[in-house]
C-alpha positions as CSV (number, residue, x, y, z in Angstrom):
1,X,3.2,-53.6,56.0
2,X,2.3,-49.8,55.9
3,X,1.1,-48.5,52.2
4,X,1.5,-45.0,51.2
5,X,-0.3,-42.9,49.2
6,X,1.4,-41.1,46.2
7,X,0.1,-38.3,44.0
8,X,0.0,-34.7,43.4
9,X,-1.0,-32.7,46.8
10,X,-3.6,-30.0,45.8
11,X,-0.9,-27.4,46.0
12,X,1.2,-29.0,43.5
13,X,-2.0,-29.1,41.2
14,X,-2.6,-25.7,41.6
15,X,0.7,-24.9,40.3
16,X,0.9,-27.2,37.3
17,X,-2.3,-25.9,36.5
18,X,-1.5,-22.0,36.4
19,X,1.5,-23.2,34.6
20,X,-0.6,-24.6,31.5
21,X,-2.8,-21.9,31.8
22,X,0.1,-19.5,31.2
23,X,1.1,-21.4,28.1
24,X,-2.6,-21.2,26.5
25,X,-3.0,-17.8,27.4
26,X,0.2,-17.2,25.2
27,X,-1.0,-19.6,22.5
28,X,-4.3,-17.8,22.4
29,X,-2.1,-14.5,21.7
30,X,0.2,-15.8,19.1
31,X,-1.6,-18.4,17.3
32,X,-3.8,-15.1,15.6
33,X,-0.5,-13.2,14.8
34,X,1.1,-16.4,12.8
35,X,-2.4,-17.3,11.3
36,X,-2.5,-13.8,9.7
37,X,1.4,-14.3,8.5
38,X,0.3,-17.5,6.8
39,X,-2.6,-15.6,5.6
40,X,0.0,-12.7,3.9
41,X,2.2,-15.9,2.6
42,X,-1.0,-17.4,1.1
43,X,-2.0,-14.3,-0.8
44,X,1.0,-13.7,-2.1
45,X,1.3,-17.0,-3.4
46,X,-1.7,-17.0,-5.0
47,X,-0.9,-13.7,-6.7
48,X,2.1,-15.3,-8.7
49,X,0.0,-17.8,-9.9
50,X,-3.3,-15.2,-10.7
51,X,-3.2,-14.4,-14.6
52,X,-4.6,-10.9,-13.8
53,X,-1.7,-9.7,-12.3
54,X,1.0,-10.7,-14.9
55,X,0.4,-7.3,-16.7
56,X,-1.1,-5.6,-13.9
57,X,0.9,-1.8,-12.9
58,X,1.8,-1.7,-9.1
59,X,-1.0,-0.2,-7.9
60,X,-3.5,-2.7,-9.6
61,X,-0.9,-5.3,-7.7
62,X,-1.5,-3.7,-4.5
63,X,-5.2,-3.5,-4.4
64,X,-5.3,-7.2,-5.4
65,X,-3.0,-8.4,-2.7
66,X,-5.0,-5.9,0.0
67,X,-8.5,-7.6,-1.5
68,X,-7.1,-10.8,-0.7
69,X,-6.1,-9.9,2.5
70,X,-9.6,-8.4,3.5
71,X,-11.2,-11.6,3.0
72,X,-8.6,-13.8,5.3
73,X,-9.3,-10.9,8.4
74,X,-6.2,-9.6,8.4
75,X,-6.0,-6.2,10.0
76,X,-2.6,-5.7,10.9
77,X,-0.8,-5.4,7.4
78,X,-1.3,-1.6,6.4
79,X,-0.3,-0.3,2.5
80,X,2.8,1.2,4.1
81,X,3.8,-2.4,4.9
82,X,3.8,-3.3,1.0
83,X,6.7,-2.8,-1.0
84,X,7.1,-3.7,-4.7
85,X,10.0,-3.1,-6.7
86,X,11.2,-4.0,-10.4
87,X,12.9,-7.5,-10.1
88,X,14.6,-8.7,-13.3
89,X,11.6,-9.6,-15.4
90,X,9.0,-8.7,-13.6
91,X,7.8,-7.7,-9.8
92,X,9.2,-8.6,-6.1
93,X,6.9,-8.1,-3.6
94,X,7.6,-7.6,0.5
95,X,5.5,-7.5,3.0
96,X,7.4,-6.2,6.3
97,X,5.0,-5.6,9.1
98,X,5.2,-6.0,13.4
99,X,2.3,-7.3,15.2
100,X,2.3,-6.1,18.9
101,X,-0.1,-7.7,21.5
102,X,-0.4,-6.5,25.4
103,X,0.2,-9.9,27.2
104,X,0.3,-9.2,30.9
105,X,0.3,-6.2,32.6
106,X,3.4,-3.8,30.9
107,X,4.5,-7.1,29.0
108,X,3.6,-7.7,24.8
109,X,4.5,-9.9,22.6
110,X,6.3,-8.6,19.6
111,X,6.4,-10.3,16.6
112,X,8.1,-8.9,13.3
113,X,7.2,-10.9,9.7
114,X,8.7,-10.6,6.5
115,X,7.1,-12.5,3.1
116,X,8.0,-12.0,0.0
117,X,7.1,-12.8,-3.6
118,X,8.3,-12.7,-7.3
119,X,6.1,-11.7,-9.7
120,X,6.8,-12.8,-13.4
121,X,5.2,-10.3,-16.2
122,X,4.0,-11.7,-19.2
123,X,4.6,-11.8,-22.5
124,X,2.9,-8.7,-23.1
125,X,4.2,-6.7,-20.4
C-alpha cells in the first residue's frame, strides 16, 4: 500500500504568507489611527468629569482638551477639528477630524471620526 504525502507545496506557502503579510501591513496602518480616536474619546471623557472645566469659557475648554491630547501623541486632530457650541445647560463638544494614510502605491486608507461630549456648567456658571 502506497502512502502519500499531504501538505502545503512551497508555492502555496508563499501565497498564504503574502496574504498575512498584507493584513498586518494594514493593521500596522490602522491600529495608530483608531488608537488616536480612542485617545480623543478618552480626553473628552475625562473633561466632563474634570472640575476645572465646569466654569471654564471655550477657549480655556479648548486648550485643556488640546493639553490632553499632546500628552496621548495625537497629531492628527487640529483646533479647526474642535467645535463647541452652547448645549442646554452647559457645553457640547465635537471632534470631526479624517486621518489619511498612503497604503500602497496610489492607494490610502481613509478614515473619518466623530466624538463628542457634553459638558455640564456648574452651579456658578
Amino acid at each position: 500500500m502506497k502512502r502519500t504525502q499531504g501538505g502545503m507545496t512551497l508555492i502555496g506557502f508563499i501565497i498564504v504568507l503574502a496574504v498575512v503579510g498584507v493584513f498586518i501591513y494594514m493593521g500596522m496602518k490602522l491600529i495608530p489611527m483608531y488608537s488616536e480616536y480612542y485617545a480623543v474619546k478618552r480626553a473628552l471623557s475625562e473633561m466632563s468629569t474634570d472640575a476645572a472645566v465646569e466654569n471654564a469659557d471655550p477657549q480655556k475648554i479648548r486648550d485643556l482638551f488640546f493639553r490632553r491630547l499632546y500628552v496621548s501623541y495625537a497629531e492628527n486632530v487640529t483646533k479647526d477639528d474642535f467645535k463647541i457650541a452652547r448645549k442646554d445647560a452647559g457645553w457640547e463638544i465635537t471632534v470631526d477630524y479624517e486621518v489619511r494614510k498612503p497604503l500602497i502605491g496610489n492607494l490610502d486608507v481613509v478614515g473619518h471620526f466623530v466624538a463628542q461630549q457634553k459638558l455640564n456648567r456648574g452651579a456658578g456658571g
